[in-house]
C-alpha positions in Angstrom: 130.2 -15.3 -68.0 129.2 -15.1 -64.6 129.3 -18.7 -63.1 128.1 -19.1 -59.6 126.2 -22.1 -57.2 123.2 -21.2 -54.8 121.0 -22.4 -52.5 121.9 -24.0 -48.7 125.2 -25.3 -47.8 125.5 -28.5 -49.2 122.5 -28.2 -51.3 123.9 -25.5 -53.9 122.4 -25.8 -57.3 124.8 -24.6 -60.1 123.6 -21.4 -61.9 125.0 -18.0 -63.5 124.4 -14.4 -63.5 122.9 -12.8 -66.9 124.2 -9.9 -68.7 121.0 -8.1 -66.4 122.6 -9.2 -63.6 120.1 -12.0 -62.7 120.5 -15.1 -61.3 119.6 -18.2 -63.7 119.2 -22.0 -63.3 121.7 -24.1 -65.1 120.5 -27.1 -63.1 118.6 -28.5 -66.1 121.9 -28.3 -67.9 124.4 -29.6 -65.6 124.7 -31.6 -62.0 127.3 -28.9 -60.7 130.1 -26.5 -61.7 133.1 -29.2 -60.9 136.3 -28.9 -61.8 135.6 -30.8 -65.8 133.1 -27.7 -66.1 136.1 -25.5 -65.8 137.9 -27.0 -68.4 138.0 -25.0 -71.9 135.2 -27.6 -73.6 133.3 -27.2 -70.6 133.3 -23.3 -70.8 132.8 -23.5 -74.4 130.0 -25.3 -73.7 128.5 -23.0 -71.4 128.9 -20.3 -73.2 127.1 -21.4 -76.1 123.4 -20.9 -73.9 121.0 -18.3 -74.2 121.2 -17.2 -70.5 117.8 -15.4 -71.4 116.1 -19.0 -72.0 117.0 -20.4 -68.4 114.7 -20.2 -65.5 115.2 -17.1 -63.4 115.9 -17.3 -59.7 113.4 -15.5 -57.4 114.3 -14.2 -54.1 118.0 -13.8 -52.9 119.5 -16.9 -51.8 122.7 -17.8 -50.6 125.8 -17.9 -52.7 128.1 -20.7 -52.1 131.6 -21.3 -53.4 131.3 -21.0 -57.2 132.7 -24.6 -58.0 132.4 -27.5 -56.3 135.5 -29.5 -55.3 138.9 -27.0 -55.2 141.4 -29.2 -54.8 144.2 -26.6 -53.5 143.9 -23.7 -52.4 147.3 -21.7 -52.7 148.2 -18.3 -51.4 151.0 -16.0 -52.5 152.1 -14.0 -49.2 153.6 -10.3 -49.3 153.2 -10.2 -53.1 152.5 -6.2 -52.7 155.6 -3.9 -51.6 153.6 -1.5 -49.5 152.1 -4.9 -47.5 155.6 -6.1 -47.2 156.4 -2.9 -45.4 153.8 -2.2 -43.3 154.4 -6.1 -41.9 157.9 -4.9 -41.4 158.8 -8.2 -43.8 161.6 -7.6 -46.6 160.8 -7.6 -49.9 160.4 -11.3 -51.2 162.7 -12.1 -54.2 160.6 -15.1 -55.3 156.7 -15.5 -54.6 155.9 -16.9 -51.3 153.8 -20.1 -51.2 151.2 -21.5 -48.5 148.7 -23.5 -49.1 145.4 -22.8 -46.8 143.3 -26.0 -45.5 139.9 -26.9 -47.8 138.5 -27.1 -45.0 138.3 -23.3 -44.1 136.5 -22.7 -47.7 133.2 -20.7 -46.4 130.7 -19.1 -49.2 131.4 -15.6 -50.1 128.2 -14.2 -47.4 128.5 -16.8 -44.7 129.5 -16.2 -41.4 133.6 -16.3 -40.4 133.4 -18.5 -37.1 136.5 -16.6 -34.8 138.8 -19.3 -33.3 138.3 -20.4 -29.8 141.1 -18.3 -28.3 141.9 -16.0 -30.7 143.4 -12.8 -30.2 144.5 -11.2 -33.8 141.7 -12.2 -36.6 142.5 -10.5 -39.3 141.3 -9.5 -43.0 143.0 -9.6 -46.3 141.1 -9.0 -49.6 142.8 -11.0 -52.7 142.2 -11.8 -56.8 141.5 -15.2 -56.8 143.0 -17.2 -59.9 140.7 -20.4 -60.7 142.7 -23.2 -62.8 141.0 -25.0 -66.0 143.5 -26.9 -67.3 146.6 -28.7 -65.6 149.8 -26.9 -65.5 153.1 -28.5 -64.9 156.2 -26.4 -66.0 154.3 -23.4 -67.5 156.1 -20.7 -69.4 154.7 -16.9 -68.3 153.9 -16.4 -71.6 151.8 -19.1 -71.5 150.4 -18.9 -67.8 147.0 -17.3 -68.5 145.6 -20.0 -71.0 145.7 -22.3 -68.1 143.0 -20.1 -66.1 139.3 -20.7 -66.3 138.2 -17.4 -64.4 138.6 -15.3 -61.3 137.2 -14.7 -58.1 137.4 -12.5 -54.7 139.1 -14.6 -52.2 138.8 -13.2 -48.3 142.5 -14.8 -46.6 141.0 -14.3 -43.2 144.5 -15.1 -41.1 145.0 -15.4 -37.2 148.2 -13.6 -36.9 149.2 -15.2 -33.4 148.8 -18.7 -34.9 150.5 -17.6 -37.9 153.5 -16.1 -36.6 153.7 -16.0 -33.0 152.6 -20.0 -32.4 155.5 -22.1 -34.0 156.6 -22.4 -37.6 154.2 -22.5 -40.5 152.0 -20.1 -41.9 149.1 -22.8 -42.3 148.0 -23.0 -38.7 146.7 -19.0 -38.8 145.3 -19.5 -42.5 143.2 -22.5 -42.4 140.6 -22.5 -39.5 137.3 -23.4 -40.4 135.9 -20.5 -42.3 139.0 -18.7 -42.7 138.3 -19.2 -46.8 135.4 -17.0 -48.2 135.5 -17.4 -52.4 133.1 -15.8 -54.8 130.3 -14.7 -54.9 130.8 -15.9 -59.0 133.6 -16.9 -61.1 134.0 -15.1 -64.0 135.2 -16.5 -67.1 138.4 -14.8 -68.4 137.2 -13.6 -71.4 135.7 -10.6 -69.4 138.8 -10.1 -67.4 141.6 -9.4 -70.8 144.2 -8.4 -68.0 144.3 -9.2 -64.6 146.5 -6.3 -63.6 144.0 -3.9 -63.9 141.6 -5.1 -60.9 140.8 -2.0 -58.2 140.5 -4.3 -54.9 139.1 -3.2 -51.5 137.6 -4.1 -47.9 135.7 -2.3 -45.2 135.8 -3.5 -41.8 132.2 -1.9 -40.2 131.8 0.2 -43.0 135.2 1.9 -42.5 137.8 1.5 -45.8 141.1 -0.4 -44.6 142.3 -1.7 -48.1 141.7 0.3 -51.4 144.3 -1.5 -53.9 144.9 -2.4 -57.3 146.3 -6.1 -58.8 148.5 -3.3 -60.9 151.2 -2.7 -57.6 151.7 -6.6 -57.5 155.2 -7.8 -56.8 154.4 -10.8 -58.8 152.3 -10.7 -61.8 149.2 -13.2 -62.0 151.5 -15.1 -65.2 154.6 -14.9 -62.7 152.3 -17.0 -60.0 150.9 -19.3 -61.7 154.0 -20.5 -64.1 156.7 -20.1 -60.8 153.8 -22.5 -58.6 153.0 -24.9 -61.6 157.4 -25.8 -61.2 157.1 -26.6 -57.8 153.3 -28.5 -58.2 150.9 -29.6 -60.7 148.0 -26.8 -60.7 144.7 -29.0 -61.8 141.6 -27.5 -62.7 139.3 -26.5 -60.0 142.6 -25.0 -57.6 142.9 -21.4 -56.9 145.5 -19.5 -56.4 145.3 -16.3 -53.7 147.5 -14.0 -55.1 148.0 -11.7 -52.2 146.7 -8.7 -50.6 147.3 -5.1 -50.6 148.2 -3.0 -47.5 145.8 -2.0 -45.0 145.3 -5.4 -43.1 144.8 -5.1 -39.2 148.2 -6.3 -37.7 149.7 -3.4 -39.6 148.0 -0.3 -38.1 149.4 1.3 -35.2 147.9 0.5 -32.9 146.9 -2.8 -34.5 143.4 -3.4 -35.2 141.5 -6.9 -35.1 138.4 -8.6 -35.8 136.0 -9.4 -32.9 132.6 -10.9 -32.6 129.8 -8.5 -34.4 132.5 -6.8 -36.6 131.0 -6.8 -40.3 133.5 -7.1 -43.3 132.5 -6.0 -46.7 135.1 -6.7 -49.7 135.2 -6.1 -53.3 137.3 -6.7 -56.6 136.5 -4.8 -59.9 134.6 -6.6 -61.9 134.4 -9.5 -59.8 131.7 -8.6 -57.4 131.8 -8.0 -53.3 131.9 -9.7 -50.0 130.2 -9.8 -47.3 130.9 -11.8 -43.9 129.7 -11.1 -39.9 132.2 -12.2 -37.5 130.9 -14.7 -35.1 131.9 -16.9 -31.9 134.0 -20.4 -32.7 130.6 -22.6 -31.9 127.8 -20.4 -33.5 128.8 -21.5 -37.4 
């Protein structure tokens, strides 16, 4: 199942995608996707509609974030050797945990706003983990029945706030907009293993990232039970789980985003990304 909210920002009615690929109303069926809609009742409940019976959406309206109300969002850095490398970084020997503002969560279409005074926006296609049931303490065996679905996450980063401005990775990860998620969640029951996901992104129609969640350092089960030990992972948080290579700051010369640039990004089976890059103020 294909869950997904549309309509303007702020507005979004909840819906899903049919087995056509259409877009249907659940509105007469539920408020909103929230985080209780995540939870295995609430998907079993879900999945017991005829999709064919709900109203059909006409037109092609704006995708927002497919849930309302993440709580966290937390990101797994360098969890891909051949990122580590080309970041000249050393191979992390236990996952690498940020957590990236709510405020930068941005629908998956919407415009990235490029920070006043930036110099090194950069792009970084990830599988996006979505929590439906709280985890404290998890065993890896037991990791994945704690997930509702996945997603395509888009960990837009300012490198020079990141790494050149301080301490802390926040300050480069959260800027307003920096956190594009969906265009849908998908249940799990369509995605049996998460480690065989073929991820990309195209920066002006040209490929920089071609991956697959296969070459991860850590495994999706290895996230989510090493995170749940150091904080409780409640239903409705999503976990980033890190990007392949081919981000910006690790070409020679390095390339970076600028106003006009179009990024287009993709997961298998979890649908693509779109975003234009625009000034700070025009959001």
């Amino acid at each position: 199942m294909k869950l997904v909210r549309y309509g303007r920002i702020g507005r979004e009615k909840p819906g899903l995608i049919d087995e056509d690929g259409k877009l249907r109303d659940l509105s007469g069926k539920l408020s909103d996707i929230t985080p209780d809609t995540l939870s295995p009742k609430g998907i079993a409940k879900l999945d017991r509609l005829n999709a064919k019976r709900l109203p059909l959406v006409k037109g092609r309206p704006r995708f927002g974030v497919p849930w309302n109300g993440p709580g966290k969002i937390v990101c797994i850095g360098l969890n891909y050797v051949d990122h580590a490398k080309e970041t000249g970084s050393p191979i992390p020997k236990e996952p690498i945990i940020f957590l990236k503002a709510n405020s930068a969560l941005n629908g998956p279409n919407d415009n990235v706003a490029i920070p006043r005074g930036s110099k090194k926006t950069d792009w970084e296609v990830e599988f996006g983990v979505v929590i439906g049931t709280r985890a404290q303490h998890v065993s890896k065996k037991d990791a994945l029945k704690y997930v509702a679905g996945y997603t395509i996450c888009n960990d837009v980063s300012e490198r020079e706030y990141q790494i050149e401005r301080g301490g802390t990775w926040d300050k480069g990860k959260g800027c307003d907009t920096f956190g594009p998620i969906g265009p849908w969640l998908v249940t799990k029951d369509e995605i049996p293993n998460p480690q065989r996901r073929n991820l990309w992104l195209d920066v002006n129609g040209q490929r920089m990232q071609d991956g697959s969640t296969k070459t991860m350092i850590f495994d999706v089960a290895t996230v989510i039970s090493y995170t749940s030990k150091f904080m409780s992972l409640n239903p409705g948080d999503v976990i980033s789980t890190g990007t392949p290579p081919g981000v910006g700051s690790g070409m020679k010369p390095p390339k970076f985003l600028k106003v006009g640039d179009v990024v287009t990004l993709g997961v298998e089976g979890l649908g693509q990304q779109t975003q234009k890059m625009v000034a700070w103020n025009k959001v």
